[in-house]
C-alpha positions as CSV (number, residue, x, y, z in Angstrom):
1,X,0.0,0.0,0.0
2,X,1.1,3.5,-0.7
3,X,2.4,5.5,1.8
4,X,-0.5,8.3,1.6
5,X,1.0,12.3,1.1
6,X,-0.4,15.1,-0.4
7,X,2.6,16.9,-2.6
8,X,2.1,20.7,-2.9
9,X,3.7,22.7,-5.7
10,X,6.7,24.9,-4.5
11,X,7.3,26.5,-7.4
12,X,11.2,27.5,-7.1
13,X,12.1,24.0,-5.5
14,X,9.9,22.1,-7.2
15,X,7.4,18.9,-5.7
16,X,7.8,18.1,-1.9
17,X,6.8,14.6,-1.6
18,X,7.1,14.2,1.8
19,X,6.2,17.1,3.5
20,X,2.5,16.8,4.1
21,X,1.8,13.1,5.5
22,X,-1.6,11.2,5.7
23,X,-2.6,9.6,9.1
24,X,-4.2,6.0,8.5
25,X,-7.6,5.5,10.3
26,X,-10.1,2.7,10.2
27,X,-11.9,1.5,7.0
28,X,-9.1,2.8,4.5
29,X,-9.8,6.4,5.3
30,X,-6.6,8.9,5.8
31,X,-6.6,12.2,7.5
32,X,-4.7,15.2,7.1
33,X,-5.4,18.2,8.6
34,X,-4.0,21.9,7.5
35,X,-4.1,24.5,9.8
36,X,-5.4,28.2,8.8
37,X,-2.8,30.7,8.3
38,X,-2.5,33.1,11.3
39,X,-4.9,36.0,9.4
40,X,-7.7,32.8,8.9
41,X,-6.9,32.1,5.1
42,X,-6.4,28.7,4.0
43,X,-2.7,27.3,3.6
44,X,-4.2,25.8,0.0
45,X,-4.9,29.0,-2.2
46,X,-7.9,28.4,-4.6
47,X,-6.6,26.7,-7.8
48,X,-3.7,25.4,-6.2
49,X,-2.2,22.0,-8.1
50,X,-2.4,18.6,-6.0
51,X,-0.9,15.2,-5.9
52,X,-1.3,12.5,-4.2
53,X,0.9,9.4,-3.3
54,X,5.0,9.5,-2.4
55,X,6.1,6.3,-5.0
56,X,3.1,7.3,-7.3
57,X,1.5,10.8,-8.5
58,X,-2.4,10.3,-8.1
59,X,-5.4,12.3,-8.0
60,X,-7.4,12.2,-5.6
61,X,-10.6,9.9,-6.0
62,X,-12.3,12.7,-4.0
63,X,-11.4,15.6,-6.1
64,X,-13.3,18.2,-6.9
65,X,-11.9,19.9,-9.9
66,X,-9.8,18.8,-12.4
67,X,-8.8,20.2,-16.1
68,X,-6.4,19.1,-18.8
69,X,-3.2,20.4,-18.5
70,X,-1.7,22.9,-22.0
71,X,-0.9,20.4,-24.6
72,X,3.3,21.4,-23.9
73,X,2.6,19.5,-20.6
74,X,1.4,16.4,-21.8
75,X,-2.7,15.1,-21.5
76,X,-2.8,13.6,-17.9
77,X,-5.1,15.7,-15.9
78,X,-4.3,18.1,-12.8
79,X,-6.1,18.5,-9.9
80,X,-6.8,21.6,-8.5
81,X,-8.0,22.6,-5.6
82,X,-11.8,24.2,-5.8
83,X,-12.0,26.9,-3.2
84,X,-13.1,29.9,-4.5
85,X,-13.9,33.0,-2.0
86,X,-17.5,33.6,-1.0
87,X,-17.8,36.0,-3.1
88,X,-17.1,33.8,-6.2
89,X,-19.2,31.0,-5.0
90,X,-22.8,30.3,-6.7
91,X,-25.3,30.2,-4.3
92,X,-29.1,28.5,-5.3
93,X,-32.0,30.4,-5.4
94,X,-34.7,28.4,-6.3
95,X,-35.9,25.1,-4.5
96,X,-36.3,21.8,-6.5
97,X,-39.0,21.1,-8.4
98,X,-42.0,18.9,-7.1
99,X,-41.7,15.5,-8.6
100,X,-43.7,15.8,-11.5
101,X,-46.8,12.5,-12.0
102,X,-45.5,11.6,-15.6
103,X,-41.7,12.5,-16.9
104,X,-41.1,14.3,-20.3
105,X,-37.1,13.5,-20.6
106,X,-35.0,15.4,-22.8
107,X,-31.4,14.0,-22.9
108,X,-29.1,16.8,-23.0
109,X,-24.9,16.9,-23.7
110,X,-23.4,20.2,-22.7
111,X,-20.7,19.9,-24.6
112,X,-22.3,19.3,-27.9
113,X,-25.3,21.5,-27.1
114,X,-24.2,24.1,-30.0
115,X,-23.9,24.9,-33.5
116,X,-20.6,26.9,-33.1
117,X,-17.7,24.6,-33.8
118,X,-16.2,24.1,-30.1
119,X,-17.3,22.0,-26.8
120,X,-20.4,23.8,-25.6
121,X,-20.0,25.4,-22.6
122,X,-22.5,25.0,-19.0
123,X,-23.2,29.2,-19.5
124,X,-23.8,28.5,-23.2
125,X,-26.4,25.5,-22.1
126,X,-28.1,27.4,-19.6
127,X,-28.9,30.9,-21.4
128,X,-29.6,29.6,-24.8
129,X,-31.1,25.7,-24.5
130,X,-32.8,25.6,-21.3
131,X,-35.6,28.3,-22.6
132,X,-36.0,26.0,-26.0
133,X,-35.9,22.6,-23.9
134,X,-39.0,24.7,-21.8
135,X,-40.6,25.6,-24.9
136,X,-41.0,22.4,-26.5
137,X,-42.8,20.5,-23.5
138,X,-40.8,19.1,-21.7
139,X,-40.6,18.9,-17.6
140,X,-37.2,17.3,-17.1
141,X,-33.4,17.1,-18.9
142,X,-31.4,14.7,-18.2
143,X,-27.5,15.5,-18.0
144,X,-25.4,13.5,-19.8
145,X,-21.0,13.5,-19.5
146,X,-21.0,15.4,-16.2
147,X,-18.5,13.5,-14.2
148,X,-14.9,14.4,-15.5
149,X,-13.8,11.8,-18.2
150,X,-10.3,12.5,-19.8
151,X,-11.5,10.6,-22.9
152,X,-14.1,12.9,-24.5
153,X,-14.8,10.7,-27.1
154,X,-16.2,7.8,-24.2
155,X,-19.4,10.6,-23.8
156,X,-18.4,10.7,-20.5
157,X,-18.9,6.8,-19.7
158,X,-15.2,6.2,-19.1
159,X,-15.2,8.6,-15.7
160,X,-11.9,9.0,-14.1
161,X,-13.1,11.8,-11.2
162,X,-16.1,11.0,-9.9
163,X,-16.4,13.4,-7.6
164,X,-15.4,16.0,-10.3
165,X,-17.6,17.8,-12.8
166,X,-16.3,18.2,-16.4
167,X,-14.1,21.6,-16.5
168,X,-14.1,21.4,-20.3
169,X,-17.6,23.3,-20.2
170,X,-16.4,25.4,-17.2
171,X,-16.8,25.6,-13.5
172,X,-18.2,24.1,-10.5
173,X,-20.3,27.2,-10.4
174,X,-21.1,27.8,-13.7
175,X,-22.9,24.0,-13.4
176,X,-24.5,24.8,-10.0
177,X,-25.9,28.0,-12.0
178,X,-27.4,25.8,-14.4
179,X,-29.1,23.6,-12.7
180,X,-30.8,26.5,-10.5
181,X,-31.9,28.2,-13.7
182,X,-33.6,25.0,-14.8
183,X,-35.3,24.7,-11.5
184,X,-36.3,28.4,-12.0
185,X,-38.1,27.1,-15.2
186,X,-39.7,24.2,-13.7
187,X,-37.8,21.2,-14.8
188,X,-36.6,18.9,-13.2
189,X,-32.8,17.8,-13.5
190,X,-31.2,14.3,-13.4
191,X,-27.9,13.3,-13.7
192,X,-26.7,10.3,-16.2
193,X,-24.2,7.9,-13.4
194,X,-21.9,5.8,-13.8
195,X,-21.4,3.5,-10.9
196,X,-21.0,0.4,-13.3
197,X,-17.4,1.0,-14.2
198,X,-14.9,3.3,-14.1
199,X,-11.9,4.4,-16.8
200,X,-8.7,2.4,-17.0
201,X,-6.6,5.5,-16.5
202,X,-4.1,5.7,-13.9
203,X,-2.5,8.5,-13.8
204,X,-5.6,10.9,-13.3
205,X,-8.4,7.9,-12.4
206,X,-8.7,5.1,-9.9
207,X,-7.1,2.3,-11.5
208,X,-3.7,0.7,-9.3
209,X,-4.5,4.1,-6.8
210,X,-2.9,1.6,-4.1
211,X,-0.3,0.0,-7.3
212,X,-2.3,-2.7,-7.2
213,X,-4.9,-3.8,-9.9
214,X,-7.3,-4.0,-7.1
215,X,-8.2,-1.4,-4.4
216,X,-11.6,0.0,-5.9
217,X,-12.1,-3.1,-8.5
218,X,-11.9,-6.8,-8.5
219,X,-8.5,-8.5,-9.2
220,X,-8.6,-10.3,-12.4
221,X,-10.7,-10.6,-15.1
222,X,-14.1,-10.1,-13.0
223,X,-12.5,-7.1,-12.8
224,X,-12.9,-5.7,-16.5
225,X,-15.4,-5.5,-18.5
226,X,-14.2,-6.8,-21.9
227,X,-16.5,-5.1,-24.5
228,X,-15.9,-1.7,-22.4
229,X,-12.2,-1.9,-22.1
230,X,-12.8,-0.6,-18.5
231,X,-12.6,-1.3,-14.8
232,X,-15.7,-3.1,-12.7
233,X,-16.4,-2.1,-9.3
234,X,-15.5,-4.4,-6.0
235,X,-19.1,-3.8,-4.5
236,X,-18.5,-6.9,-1.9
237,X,-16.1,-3.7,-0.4
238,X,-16.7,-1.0,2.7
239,X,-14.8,1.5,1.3
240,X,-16.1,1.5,-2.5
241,X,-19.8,1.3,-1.0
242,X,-18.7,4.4,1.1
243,X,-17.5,6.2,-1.8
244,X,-19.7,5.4,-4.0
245,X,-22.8,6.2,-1.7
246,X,-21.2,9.7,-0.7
247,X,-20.4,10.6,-4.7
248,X,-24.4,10.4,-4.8
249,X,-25.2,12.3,-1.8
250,X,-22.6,14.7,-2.9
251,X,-24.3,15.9,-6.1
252,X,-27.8,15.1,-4.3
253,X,-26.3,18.4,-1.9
254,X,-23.6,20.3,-3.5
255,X,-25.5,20.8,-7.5
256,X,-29.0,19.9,-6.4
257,X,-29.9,17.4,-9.2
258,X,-32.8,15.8,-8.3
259,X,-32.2,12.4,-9.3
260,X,-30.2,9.9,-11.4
261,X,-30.3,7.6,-14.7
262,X,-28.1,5.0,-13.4
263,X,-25.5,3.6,-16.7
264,X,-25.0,0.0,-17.2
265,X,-27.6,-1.4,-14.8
266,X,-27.4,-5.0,-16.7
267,X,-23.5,-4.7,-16.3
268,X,-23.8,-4.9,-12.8
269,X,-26.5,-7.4,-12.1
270,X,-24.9,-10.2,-13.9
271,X,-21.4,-12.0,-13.5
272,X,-21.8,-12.2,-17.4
273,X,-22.7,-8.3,-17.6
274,X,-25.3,-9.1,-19.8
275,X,-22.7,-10.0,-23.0
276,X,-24.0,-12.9,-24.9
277,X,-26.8,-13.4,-22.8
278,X,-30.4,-14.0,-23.5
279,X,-33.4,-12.6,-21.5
280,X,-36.9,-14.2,-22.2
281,X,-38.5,-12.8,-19.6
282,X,-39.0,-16.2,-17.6
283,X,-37.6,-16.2,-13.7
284,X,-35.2,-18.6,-14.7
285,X,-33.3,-15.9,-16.7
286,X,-32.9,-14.3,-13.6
287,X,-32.7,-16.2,-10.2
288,X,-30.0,-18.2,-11.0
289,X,-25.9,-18.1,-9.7
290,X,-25.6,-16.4,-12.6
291,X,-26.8,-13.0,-10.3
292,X,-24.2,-10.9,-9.0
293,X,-25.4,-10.5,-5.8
294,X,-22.9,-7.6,-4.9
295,X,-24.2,-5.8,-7.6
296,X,-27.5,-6.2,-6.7
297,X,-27.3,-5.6,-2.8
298,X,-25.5,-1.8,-4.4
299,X,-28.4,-0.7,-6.2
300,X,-30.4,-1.6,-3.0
301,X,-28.3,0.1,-1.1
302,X,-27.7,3.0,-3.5
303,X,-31.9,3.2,-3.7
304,X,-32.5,3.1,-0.1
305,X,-30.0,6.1,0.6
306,X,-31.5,8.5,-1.8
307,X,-35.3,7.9,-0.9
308,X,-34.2,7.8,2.2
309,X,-33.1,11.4,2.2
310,X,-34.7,12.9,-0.4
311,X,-38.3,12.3,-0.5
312,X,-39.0,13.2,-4.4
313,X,-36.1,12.1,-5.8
314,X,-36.0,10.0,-9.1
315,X,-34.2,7.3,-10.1
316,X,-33.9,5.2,-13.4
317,X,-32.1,1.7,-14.3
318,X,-30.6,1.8,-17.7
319,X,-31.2,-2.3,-18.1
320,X,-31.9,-4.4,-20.8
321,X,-32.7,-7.5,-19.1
322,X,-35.9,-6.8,-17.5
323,X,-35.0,-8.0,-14.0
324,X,-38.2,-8.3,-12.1
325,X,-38.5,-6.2,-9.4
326,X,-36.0,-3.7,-10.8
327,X,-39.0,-0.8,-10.2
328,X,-40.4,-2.3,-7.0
329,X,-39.2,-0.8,-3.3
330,X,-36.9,-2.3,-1.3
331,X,-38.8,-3.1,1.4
332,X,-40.2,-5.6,-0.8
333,X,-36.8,-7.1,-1.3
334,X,-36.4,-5.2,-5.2
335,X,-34.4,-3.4,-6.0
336,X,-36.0,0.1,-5.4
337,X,-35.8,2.3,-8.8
338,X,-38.8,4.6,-9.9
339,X,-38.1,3.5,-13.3
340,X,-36.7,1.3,-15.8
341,X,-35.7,2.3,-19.6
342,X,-38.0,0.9,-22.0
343,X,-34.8,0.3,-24.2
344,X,-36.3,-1.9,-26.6
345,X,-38.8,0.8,-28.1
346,X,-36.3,3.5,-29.3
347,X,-34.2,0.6,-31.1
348,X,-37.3,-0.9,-32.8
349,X,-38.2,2.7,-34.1
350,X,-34.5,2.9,-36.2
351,X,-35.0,-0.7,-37.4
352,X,-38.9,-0.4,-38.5
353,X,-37.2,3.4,-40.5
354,X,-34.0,1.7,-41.5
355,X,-35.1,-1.4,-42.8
356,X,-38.8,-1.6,-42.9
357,X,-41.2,0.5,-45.8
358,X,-44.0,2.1,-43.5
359,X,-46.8,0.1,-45.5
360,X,-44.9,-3.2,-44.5
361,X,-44.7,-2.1,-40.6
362,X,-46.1,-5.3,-38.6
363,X,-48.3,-3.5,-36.3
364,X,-48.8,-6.2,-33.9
365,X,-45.0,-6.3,-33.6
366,X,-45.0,-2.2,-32.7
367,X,-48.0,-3.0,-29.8
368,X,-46.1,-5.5,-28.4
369,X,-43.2,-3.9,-28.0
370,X,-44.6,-0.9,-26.6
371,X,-46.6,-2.7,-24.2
372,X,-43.5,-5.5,-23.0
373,X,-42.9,-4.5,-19.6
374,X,-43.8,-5.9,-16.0
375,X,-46.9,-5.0,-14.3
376,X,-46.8,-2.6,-11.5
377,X,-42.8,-1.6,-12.5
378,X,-43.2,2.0,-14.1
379,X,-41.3,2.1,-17.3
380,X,-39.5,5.4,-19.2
381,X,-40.7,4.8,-23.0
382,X,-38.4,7.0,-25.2
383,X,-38.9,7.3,-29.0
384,X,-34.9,7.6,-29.5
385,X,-32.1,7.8,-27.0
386,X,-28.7,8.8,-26.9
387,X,-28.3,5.3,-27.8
388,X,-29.4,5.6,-31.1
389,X,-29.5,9.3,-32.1
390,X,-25.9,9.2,-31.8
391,X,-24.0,6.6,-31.4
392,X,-23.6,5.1,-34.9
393,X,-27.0,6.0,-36.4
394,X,-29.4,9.2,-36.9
395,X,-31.8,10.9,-35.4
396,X,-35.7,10.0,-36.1
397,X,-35.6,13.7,-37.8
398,X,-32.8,13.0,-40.0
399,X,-34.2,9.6,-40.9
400,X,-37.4,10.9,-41.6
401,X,-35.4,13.5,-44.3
402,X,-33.7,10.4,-46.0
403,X,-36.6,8.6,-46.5
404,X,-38.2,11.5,-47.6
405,X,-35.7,12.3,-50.2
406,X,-35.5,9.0,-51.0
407,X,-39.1,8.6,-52.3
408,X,-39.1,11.8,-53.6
409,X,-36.0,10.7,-56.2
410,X,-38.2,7.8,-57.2
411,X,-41.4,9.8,-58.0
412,X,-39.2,11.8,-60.4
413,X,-38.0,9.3,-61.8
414,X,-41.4,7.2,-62.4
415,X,-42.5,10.8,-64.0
């Protein structure tokens, strides 16, 4: 195990690596504790670079802020510490929305949320989109790519700080801003999590924090997910249940968001993760060894906490499988979500407009689909996701354009 330090950056003489040791408590948690200067300020000035570990430079897994460095010093992220004066801080002032009776989800991505040719930004997002998202009917956006991901092309599903918001749309602030505004309008705003897995970074994410290929994940290859090319969480662990149940509490309090779309649901109830593997909707699918029970006993957990605390909170599986009970409370023993994606619908949609004339559309196909789901588990029934829309295929507007164009070529040319 590393010897736990924090290094601070002294500019003439360069890193200190040993001047600011960790104490080691109980249940892998380390203390250090800075004294005020003697006017009251903080020894750590705002902004101030961080590293952790003597053998190894880490970031923090709790850090708060963290941006990529100038391309001259390389791409592994710096941490920073986020301490801005009172003065600087946002402070919320609008309460969150009442839990509306039926959802209207729009699934938003800051960074692409623009026409101009650059990552969007959270001011961008919150001036210019929120009022449109408002004006076409909607009650509720769901935030996608928050958590800080090095990789921007992973669409922020390969985090490496979880406790860190995405600095390449701006601030701490600048996010706690937009999420008040869109209280102020009346929607309600979720947050897209990712507690199935984690990036394989090092450097400036959690994998071998402790030089190990353990610590937060299993050893081995239960340990990565083989399609994802990332790392799978040791839920069978205190400390990763303790981080990962404060990392929702801590944007529950500190960005308000009301609620959460949990990523990868299927991923963590199965030892297979859901490659490869059927679901026919029969028990058998399900209640087998073929359960990961740690995973399971983590989304209870994770459930309990936030309805615990937060009385109108929301929370949505992202699973495939249909795992009955997936929407039912956990006093009942399930698994506690509000709500579970209707995943299936949005894909039939780009199949039936892909491959399928309208006049050849088997309609008892389409009611089947849109009616496949468990009585008494609420479902979230989307025409298109993210899922589709973007990754590798179109939106239902563009395809609507090419089949349009498409039959309007052959009527010119049977004329």
């Amino acid at each position: 195990v590393l010897s736990h330090c924090v290094a601070l950056d002294v500019w003439v003489y360069g890193w200190n690596r040993d001047s600011h040791p960790y104490k080691k408590l109980d249940y892998g948690k380390w203390e250090l504790i800075l004294p005020p200067n003697s006017d009251g300020s903080p020894v750590i000035k705002h902004l101030s670079e961080l590293k952790y570990g003597s053998k190894e430079d880490r970031l923090s897994p709790y850090a708060t802020y963290v941006e990529e460095p100038p391309k001259h010093e390389g791409t592994i992220y710096k941490q920073k510490l986020w301490n801005p004066p009172q003065t600087e801080r946002y402070v919320f002032k609008h309460s969150k929305v009442p839990r509306p009776k039926s959802l209207r989800i729009y699934e938003c991505h800051v960074g692409i949320a623009t026409s101009e040719l650059k990552v969007g930004s959270y001011d961008n997002f919150t001036d210019n989109i929120i009022p449109r998202i408002v004006k076409q009917g909607y009650n509720c956006i769901q935030l996608m790519a928050i958590m800080e991901h090095a990789y921007y092309a992973s669409f922020g599903y390969q985090v490496t700080s979880f406790f860190a918001v995405s600095s390449r749309y701006g601030t701490p602030e600048q996010l706690k801003r937009l999420v008040d505004v869109a209280h102020e309008f009346g929607l309600v705003v979720l947050l897209d999590l990712v507690h199935s897995h984690a990036s394989k970074n090092v450097m400036d994410g959690l994998n071998r924090f402790d030089g190990t290929e353990a610590g937060f994940f299993h050893a081995g290859p239960r340990g990565e997910h083989s399609l994802w090319d990332s790392r799978l969480f040791n839920y069978s662990e205190f400390e990763v249940l303790r981080f990962l149940l404060s990392n929702i509490r801590w944007y529950m309090e500190e960005y308000q968001f009301d609620g959460f779309r949990f990523d990868g649901v299927t991923s963590m109830l199965y030892h297979s993760r859901g490659i490869a593997q059927g679901f026919g909707g029969h028990y058998d699918d399900y209640f087998s060894l073929g359960v990961d029970t740690e995973g399971v006993v983590y989304l209870m957990l994770a459930n309990y906490v936030i309805h615990s605390l937060y009385k109108d909170a929301i929370t949505i599986a992202e699973d495939v499988s249909g795992m009955p009970g997936t929407c039912r409370p956990v006093t009942e023993g399930c698994l506690g979500f509000d709500y579970r994606l209707a995943m299936a619908i949005p894909d039939m949609w780009i199949k039936l407009l892909k491959h399928t004339s309208d006049e050849n559309w088997n309609m008892g196909d389409i009611v089947h689909t849109l009616t496949n789901r468990r009585w008494m588990e609420p479902n979230i029934a989307y025409a298109e996701s993210h899922d589709q829309a973007l990754v590798g295929d179109k939106t239902i507007a563009f395809w609507y354009v090419t089949i349009v164009t498409s039959k309007s070529m052959l009527l010119r040319q049977k004329n």
